[in-house]
C-alpha positions in Angstrom: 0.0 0.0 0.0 1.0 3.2 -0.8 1.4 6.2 1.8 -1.6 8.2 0.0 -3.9 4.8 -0.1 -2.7 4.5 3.6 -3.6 7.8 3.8 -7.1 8.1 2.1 -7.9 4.1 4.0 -7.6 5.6 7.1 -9.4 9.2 6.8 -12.5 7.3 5.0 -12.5 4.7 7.7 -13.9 7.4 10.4 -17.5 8.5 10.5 -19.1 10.6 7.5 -15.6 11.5 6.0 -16.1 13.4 2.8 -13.1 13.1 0.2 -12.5 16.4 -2.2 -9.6 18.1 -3.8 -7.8 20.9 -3.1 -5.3 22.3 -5.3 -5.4 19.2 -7.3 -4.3 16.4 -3.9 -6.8 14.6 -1.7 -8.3 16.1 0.9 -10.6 14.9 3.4 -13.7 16.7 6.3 -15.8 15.5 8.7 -19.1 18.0 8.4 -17.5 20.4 6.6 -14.4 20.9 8.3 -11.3 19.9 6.8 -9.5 17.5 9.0 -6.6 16.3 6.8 -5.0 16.9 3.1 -2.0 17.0 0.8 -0.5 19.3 -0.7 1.5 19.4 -4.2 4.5 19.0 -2.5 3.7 15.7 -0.6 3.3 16.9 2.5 0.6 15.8 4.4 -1.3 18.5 6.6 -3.6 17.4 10.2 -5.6 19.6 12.2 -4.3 19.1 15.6 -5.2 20.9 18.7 -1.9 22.5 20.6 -1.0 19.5 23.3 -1.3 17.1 19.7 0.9 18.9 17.5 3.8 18.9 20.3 3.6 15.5 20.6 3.9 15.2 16.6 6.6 17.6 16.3 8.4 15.3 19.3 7.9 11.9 17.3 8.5 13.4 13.4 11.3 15.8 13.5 10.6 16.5 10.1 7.3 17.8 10.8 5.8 21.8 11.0 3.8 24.1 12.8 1.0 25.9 10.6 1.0 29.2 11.8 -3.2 31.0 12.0 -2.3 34.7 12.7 -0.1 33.5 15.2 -1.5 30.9 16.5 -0.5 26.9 15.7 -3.4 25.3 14.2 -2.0 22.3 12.6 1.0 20.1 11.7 3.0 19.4 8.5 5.0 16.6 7.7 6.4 14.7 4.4 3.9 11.5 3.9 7.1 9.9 3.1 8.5 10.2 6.2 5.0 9.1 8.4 4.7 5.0 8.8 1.6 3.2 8.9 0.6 3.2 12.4 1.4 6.8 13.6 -0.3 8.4 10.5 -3.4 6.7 10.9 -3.3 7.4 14.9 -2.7 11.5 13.7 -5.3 11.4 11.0 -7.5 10.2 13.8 -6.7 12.3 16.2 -7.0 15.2 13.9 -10.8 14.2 13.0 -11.7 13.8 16.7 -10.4 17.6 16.9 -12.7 18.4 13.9 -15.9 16.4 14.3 -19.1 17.2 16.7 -19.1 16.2 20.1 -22.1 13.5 19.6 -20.6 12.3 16.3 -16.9 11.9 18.0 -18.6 10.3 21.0 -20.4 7.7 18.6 -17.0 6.8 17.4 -16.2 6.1 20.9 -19.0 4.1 21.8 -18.7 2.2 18.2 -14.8 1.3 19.2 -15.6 0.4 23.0 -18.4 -1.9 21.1 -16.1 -3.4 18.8 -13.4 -4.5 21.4 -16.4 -6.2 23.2 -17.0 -9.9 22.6 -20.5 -10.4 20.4 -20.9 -11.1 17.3 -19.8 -13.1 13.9 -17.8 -10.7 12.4 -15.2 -12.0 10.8 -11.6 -10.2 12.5 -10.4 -10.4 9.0 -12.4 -7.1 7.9 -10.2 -5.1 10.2 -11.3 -3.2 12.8 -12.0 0.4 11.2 -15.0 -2.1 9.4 -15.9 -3.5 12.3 -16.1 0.0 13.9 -18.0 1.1 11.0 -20.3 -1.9 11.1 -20.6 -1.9 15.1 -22.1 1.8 14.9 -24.9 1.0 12.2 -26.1 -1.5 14.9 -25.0 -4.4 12.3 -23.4 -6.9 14.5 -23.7 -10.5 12.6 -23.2 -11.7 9.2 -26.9 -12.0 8.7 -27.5 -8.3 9.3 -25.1 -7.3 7.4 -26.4 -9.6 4.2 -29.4 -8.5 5.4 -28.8 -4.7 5.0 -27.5 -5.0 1.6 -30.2 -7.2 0.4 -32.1 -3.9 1.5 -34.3 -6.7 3.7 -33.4 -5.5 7.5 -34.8 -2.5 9.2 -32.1 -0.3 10.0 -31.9 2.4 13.2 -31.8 6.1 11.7 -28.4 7.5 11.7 -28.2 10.4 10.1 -25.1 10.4 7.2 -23.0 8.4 9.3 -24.8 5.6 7.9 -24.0 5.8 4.2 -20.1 5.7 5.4 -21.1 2.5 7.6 -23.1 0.8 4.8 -20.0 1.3 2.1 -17.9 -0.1 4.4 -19.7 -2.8 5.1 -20.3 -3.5 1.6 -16.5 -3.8 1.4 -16.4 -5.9 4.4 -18.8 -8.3 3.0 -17.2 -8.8 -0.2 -13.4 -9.0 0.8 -12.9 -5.7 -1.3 -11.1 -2.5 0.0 -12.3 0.6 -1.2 -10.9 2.1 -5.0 -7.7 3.7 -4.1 -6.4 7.4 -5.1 -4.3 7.9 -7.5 -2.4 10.6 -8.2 0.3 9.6 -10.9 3.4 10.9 -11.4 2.7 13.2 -8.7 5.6 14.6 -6.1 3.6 12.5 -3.6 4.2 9.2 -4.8 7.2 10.1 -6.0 8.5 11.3 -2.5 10.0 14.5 -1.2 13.0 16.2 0.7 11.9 16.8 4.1 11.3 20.4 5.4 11.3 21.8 8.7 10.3 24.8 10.4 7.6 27.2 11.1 5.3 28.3 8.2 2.7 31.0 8.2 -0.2 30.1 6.9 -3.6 32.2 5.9 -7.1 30.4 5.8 
């Protein structure tokens, strides 16, 4: 996998991400409110509160402040230079800071769910599915079949439903969701890292 599918696999794996583009790269929000994007460069940008971005700037020293008149309001580093498990623990962290309160919490309650024992889901899905799957009340095989036959009654939940229900389509097929691509671009390609501080106006 590459680091922009890791990338986009873990930013659509949280509730009601929407993906865009912005200034030609991927970019991802939660409600509206952009949570985490590339840029031309290959540089992957996170909106972390102030206690977060520390801690990133401690574990990647290649990493940035983004200045807000100011004030930090997010942290830059080279996707190159982020491995698997950290980036998808930032791009999380960074929705949690964007996302409501009740949808963050439902996240919560989905995760403390899935660790629970109950169940027929297969642990081969992965657990972002299982998350996903867990919060749409679909917690067996047969609801699952059932919900894509369109046969079983489902509980309302608002757009954070249509995210569940395409991953669980994936889930139930053995599929993974159609990658990005972005070509020849700088970010597959990889970059030079930066550092620094860089102003930035929103």
């Amino acid at each position: 996998m590459t680091p922009v599918q890791q990338l986009r696999e873990a930013a659509l794996a949280l509730p009601e991400t929407e993906e865009g583009t912005r200034s030609g790269a991927a970019s991802f929000s939660v409600r509206g409110k952009g949570f985490a994007s590339l840029t031309e460069d290959g540089l992957v940008r996170l909106h972390l509160p102030p206690e977060e971005t520390e801690a990133a700037l401690a574990a990647h020293t290649t990493g940035e402040h983004l200045l807000l008149r100011g004030t930090p309001v997010a942290f830059r580093v080279p996707l190159a230079d982020m491995d698997g498990k950290s980036l998808n623990a930032l791009v999380r962290a960074s929705w949690l800071s964007r996302a409501p309160q009740r949808l963050a919490a439902s996240l919560a309650a989905a995760e403390a769910a899935a660790d629970r024992a109950g169940g027929d889901l297969p642990a081969g899905i992965g657990r972002p599915a299982t998350r996903a799957l867990f919060g749409a009340d679909l917690t067996t095989l047969e609801q699952v079949a059932g919900a894509l036959r369109g046969g079983t009654p489902r509980p309302a939940r608002g757009r954070a439903e249509g995210r569940a229900g395409a991953v669980g389509g994936a889930a139930a097929t053995g599929t993974r969701p159609a990658a990005v691509s972005l070509g020849d671009s700088p970010v597959e390609r990889g970059l030079r890292p930066r550092s620094g501080v860089t102003r930035l106006t929103w």
